[in-house]
C-alpha positions in Angstrom: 0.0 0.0 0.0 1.5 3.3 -0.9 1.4 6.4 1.8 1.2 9.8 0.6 2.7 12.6 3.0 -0.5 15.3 2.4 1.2 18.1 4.8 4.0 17.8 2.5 5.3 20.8 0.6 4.4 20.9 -3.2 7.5 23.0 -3.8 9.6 20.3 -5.3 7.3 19.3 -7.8 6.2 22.4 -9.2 8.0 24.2 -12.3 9.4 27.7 -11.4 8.7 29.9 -14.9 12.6 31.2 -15.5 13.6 34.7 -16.9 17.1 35.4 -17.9 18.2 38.9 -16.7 20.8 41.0 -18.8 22.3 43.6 -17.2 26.5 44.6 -17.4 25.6 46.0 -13.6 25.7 43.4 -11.0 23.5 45.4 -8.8 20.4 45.6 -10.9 20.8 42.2 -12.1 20.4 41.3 -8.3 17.6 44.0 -8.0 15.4 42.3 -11.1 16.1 38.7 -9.9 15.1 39.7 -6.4 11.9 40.9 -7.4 11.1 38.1 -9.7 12.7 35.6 -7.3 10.3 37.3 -4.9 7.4 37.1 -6.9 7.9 33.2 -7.7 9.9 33.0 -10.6 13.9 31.4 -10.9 15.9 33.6 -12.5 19.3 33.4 -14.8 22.0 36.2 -15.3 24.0 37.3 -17.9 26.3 40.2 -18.0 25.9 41.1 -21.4 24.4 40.1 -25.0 27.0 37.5 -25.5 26.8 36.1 -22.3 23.2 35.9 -22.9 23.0 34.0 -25.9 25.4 31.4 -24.4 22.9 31.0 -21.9 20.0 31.0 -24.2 22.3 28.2 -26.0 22.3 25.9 -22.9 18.7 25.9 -22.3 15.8 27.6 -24.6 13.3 27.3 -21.2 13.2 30.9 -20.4 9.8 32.7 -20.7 11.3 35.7 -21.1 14.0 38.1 -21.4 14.9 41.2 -19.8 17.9 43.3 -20.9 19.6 46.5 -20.1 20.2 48.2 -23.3 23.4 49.4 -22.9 26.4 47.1 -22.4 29.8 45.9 -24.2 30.2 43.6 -26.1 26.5 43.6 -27.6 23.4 45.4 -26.8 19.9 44.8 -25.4 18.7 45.5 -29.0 21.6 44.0 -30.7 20.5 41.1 -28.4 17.2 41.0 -29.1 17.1 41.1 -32.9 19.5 38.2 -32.5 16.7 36.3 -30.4 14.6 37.3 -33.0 16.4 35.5 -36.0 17.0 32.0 -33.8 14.0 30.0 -34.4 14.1 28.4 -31.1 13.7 31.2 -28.9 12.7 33.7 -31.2 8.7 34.0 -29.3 10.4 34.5 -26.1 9.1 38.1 -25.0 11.6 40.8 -24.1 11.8 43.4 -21.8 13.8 46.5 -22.2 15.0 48.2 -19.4 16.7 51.9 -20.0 18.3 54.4 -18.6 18.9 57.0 -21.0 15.5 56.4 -23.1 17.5 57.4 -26.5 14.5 57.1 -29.0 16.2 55.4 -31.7 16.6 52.9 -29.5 13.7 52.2 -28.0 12.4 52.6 -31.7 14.2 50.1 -33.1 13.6 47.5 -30.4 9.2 48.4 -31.2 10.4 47.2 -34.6 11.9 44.2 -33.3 9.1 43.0 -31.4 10.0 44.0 -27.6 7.2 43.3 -25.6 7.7 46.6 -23.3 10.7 48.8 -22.0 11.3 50.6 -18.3 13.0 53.4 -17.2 15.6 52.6 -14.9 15.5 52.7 -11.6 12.6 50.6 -12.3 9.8 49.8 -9.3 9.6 46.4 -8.5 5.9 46.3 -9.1 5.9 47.7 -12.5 8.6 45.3 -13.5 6.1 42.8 -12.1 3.4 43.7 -13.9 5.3 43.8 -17.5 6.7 40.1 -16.8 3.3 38.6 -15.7 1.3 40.2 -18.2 4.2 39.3 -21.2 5.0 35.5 -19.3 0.9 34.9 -19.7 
């Protein structure tokens, strides 16, 4: 006869939804991973675009993307039109986040299919809101 433990935690057997977070700033890649680490979700870092497309490599699981747009080595919208032309993670939505606002930037992400941009500093709740209303 088999015994179930019912006051044991599901926690184990439920899949977290994972975002990668790209950001050349350690300090707001631990600021947006606390909030979505707060809010449920696992999170992965990268320190720039080609750091992010290695992880993307590795595992295509994420359901969703938020970059900083501007780091070496490659871009948040030099990163996301390369999402865009890799057919196994191109429909992952992707969130900008900004601190300068340039317009031709955030123009040309629109044109590539970003699912939303923030102003940085971002609000925790704000950034909430984009992810669960993009990760739905």
């Amino acid at each position: 006869m088999l015994k179930f433990d019912l006051e044991a935690p599901f926690s184990n057997c439920v899949m977290k939804k994972k975002v990668l977070v790209v950001d050349d700033s350690a300090l707001i890649r631990r600021q947006v991973a606390a909030a979505l680490e707060g809010a449920g979700f696992e999170t992965c870092q990268a320190v720039d675009g080609i750091d992010a497309l290695e992880k993307l490599a590795e595992s295509s699981d994420f359901i969703l993307i938020v970059s900083d747009v501007n780091m070496p080595r490659m871009s948040g919208v030099d990163l996301l039109e390369r999402v865009r032309s890799l057919p196994n993670v191109a429909g992952i939505p992707f969130v900008i986040l900004t601190s300068d606002g340039q317009a031709a930037s955030i123009q040309r992400a629109r044109q590539l299919g970003v699912g939303g941009y923030l102003r940085k500093p971002f609000k925790p709740d704000m950034l909430l809101a984009a992810v669960h209303k993009l990760a739905s």
